[in-house]
C-alpha positions in Angstrom: 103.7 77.2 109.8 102.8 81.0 109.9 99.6 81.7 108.0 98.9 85.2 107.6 96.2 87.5 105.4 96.9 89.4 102.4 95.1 92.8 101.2 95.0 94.0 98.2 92.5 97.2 98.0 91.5 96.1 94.7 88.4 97.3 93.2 89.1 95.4 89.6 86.2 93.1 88.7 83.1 94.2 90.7 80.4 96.9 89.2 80.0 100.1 91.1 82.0 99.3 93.9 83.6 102.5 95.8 86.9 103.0 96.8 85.1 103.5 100.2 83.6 100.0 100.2 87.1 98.5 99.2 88.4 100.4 102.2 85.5 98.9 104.3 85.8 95.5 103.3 89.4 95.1 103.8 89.3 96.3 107.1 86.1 93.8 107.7 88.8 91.2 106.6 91.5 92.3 108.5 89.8 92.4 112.3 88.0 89.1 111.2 92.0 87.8 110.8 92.4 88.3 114.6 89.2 87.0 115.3 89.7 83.8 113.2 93.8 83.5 114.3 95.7 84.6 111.6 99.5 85.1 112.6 99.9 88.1 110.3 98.1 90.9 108.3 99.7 91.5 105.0 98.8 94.9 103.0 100.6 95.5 99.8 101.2 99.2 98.2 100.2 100.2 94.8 99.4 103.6 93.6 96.8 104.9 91.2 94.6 101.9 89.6 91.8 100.2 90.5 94.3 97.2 90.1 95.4 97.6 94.0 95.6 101.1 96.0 96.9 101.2 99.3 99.2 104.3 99.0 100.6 103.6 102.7 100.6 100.3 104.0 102.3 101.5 107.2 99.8 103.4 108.0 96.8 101.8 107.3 98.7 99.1 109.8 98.9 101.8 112.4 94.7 101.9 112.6 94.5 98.0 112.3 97.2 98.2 115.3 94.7 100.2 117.4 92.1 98.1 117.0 93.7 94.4 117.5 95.4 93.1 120.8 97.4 90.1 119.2 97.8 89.8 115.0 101.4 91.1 113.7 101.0 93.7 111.2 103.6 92.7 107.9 104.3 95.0 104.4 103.8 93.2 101.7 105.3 95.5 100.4 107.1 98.8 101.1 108.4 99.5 97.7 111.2 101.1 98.5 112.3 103.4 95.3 109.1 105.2 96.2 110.1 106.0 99.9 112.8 107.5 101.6 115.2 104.8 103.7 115.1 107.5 106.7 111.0 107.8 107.0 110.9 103.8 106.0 113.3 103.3 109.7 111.0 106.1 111.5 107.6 104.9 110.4 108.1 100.6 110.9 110.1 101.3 114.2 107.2 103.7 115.5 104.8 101.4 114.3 106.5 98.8 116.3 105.8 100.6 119.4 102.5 101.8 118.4 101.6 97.6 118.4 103.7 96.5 121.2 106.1 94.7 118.7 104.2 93.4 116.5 105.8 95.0 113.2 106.8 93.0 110.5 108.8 94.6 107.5 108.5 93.6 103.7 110.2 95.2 101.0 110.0 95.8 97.4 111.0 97.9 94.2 108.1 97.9 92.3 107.0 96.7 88.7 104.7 99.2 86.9 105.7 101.7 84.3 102.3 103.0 85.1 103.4 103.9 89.2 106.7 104.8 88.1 105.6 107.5 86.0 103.5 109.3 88.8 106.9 109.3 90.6 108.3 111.8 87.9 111.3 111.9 89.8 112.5 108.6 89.9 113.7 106.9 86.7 112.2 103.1 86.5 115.6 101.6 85.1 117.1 102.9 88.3 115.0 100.5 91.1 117.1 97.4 91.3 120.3 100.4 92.6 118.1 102.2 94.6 116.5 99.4 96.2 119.9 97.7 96.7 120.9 100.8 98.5 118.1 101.7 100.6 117.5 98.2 102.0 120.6 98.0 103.4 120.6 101.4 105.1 116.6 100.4 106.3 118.1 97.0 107.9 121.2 98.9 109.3 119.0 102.2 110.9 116.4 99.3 112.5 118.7 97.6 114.3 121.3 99.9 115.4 118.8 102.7 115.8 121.4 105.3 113.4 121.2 105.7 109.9 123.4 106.6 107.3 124.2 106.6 103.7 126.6 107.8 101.4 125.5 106.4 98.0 124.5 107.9 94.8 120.4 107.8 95.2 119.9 108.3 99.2 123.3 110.6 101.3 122.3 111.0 104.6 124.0 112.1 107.4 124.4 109.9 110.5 121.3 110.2 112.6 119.3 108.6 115.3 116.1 106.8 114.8 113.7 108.0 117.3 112.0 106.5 118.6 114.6 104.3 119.2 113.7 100.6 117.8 111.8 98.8 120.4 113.4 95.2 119.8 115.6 93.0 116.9 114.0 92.6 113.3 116.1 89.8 112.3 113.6 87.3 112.1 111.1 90.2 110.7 112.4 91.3 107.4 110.9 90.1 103.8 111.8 91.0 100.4 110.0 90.6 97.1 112.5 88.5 95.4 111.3 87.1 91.7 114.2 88.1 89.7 117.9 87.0 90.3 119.1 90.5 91.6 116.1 90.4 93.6 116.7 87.1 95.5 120.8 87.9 95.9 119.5 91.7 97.3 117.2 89.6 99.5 119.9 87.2 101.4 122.1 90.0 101.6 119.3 92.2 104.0 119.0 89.3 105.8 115.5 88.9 104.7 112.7 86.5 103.9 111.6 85.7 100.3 108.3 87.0 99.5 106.9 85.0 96.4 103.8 85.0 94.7 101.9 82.2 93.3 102.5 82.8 89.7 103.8 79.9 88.0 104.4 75.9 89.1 106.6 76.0 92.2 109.4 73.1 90.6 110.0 76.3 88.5 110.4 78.4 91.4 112.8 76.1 93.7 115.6 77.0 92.0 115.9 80.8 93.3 114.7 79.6 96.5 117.5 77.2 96.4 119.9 80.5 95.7 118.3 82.3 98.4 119.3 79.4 100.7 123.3 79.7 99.9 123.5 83.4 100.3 121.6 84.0 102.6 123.8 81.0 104.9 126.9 82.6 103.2 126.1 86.2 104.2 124.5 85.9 107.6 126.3 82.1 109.0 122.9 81.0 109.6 120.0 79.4 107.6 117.7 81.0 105.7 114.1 80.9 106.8 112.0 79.5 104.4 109.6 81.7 101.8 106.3 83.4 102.2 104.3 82.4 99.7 101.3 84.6 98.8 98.1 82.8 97.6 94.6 83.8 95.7 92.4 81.4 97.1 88.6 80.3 97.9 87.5 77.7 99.8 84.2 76.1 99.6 82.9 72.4 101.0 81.4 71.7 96.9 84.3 71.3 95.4 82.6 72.5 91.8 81.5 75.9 93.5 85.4 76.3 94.8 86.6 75.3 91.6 84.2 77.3 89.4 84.4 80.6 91.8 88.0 80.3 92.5 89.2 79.8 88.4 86.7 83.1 87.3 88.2 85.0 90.1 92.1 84.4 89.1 91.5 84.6 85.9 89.9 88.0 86.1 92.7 89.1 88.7 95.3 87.8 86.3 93.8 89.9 83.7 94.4 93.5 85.9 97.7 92.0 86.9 98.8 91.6 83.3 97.2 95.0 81.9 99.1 97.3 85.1 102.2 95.9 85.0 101.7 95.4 81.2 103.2 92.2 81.2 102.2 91.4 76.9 104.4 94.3 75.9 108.1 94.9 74.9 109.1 97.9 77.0 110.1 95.6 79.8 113.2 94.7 77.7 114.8 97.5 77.8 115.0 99.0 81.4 118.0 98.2 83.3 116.9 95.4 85.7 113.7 94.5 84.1 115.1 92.2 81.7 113.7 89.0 83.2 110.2 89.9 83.3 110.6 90.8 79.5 111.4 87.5 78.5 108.6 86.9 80.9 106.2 89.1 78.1 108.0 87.4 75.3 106.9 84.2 76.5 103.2 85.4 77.2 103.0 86.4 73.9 104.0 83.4 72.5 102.0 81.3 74.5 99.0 83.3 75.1 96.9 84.2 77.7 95.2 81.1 78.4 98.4 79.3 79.2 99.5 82.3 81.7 96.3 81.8 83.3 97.0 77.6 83.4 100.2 78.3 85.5 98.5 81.0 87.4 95.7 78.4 88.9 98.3 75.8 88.8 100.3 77.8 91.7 97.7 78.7 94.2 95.8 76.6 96.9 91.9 76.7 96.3 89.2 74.2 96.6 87.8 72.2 99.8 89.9 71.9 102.7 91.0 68.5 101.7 92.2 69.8 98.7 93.7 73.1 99.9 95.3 70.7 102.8 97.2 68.1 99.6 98.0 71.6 97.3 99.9 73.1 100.0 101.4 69.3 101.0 102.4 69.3 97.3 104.7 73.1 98.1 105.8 72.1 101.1 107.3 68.8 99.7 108.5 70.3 96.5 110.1 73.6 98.3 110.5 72.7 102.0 109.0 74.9 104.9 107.1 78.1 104.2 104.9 80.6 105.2 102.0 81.1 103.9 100.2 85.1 103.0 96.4 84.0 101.8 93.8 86.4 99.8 90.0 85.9 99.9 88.8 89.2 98.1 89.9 89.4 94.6 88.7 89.0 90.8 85.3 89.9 91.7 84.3 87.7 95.0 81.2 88.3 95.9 82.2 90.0 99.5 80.2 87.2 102.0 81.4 84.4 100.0 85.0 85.5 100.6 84.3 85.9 103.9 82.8 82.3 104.7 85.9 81.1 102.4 88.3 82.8 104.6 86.1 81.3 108.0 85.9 78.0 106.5 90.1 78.2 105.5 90.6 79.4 109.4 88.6 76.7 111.0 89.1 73.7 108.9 92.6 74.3 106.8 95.0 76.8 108.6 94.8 74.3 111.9 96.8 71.6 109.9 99.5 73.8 107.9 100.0 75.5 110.8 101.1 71.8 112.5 103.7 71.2 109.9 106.3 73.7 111.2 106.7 76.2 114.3 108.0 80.0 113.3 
């Protein structure tokens, strides 16, 4: 099994803390993943909020690639209604040189109202089209080396990628895929589900299921199996694991739901959003406390026995899958997330990495 590190440049839940210490203590993270044997780094990009701000996940890949010999550098993701198809090709392809091929590409189409509307130019209700559309000229331009488009959101004239790409992506591409639409645009880029732990994976095995039939259907292969993205901590006391580890989700869940304002109604109404608004109708119904139940229910945390049977649980419930862990979040006190992510690499990631080869 692939086990890789997710960064989330989050500065929600700790007092005073600078955006040049969040900067700092990523990175920290990030070169102690190579150190520790972690397949894959895994930087998201948000805009604007202490909730998560990495503007340029490509690019803050670039440095890491300068500085590391072996890890692969993933996007967790590109969102691509904020980016133009032709500088998404150019930048993951140089990139790919840049690390000897070690680029791996994830995509998404973004969730916030409060990101979209510092994008004045790009209408929210307009994502699921755009990102339909520029996935499939990204995938296109990375493997033949040319891209082109002649749809409504992104015409572009036939040109080459240069540099040219250095090797296939096939087995590199990921897509955020919660929604429906999201998991059909997914299999038909010929991409990897990215998932977060959000809610009880029985519930979740059905669109992973979906993703399994077009993705076959489209590409006359199987589909690889998810990446799952985890909030974890790890501890040997299994009441410091469990006490640090529910605080910390809880307060993460907290900025989660107040930037993508998951307890209002606006969701609703914007074309392709309509799924996480039944999602808001629900949390209003239910409450907060029984978000934050599923939330904790989802992700892996505890001692390495117990991480070990959590993610034995997934694996038997949704098949293979790779696995995108976070150690700083919600307020972690920065050395305990660090000896949570040493004591994961030494003690945890050995045996899920057994269970399957990528």
């Amino acid at each position: 099994m692939d086990v890789g590190l997710q960064l989330i440049f989050t500065s929600y839940g700790w007092d005073d803390l600078s955006d040049a210490d969040v900067y700092l203590q990523e990175t920290e993270l990030a070169l102690m993943a190579e150190e520790l044997g972690f397949d894959c780094i895994w930087p998201t990009e948000h805009h604007f909020r202490d909730y998560s701000f990495c503007p340029d996940n490509i690019e803050f890949l670039a440095y890491i690639a300068g500085r590391t010999e072996r890890i692969d550098l993933g996007t967790a993701a590109v969102i691509l209604p904020w980016n133009d198809p032709l500088r998404v090709a150019e930048k993951i392809v140089m990139l790919d040189h840049l690390s000897g091929g070690r680029a791996r590409l994830g995509m998404g189409r973004g969730l916030s109202r409060h990101e979209f509307d510092g994008f004045a130019s790009i209408d929210m209700a307009e994502s699921r089209s755009r990102f339909d559309e520029a996935s499939l000229m990204i995938v296109e331009a990375i493997e033949t080396g040319f891209i082109a488009g002649d749809g409504p959101h992104y015409p572009q004239v036939r040109k080459e990628i240069r540099p040219r790409p250095l090797e296939t992506f096939r087995d590199r591409l990921y897509a955020v895929a919660n929604s429906s639409d999201s998991v059909a645009a997914c299999a038909a880029a010929g991409a990897q589900m990215i998932m977060f732990a959000e809610a009880h994976w029985e519930k979740r095995l059905p669109s992973i299921e979906s993703h399994r039939e077009q993705f076959a259907a489209a590409h006359g292969r199987p589909a690889p199996g998810p990446l799952t993205a985890d909030f974890t901590f790890c501890h040997e006391d299994p009441s410091v694991a469990k006490e640090v580890a529910e605080e910390a989700l809880a307060s993460y869940l907290a900025s989660l739901l107040d930037h993508y304002e998951l307890d209002g109604d606006h969701l609703q109404d914007i074309e392709g959003y309509r799924g996480y608004g039944k999602q808001a109708a629900w949390l209003q119904e239910k409450g907060f406390g029984k978000y934050v139940e599923g939330f904790q229910a989802a992700n892996a945390y505890g001692t390495p026995g117990q991480m070990i049977d959590r993610f034995r649980e997934r694996h038997d419930v949704i098949g293979p899958f790779e696995l995108a862990t976070c150690f700083r979040f919600g307020g972690i006190d920065f050395d305990a997330a660090k000896a949570s992510m040493r004591l994961f690499a030494e003690e945890v990631m050995p045996e899920v990495r057994s269970w399957h080869s990528r």
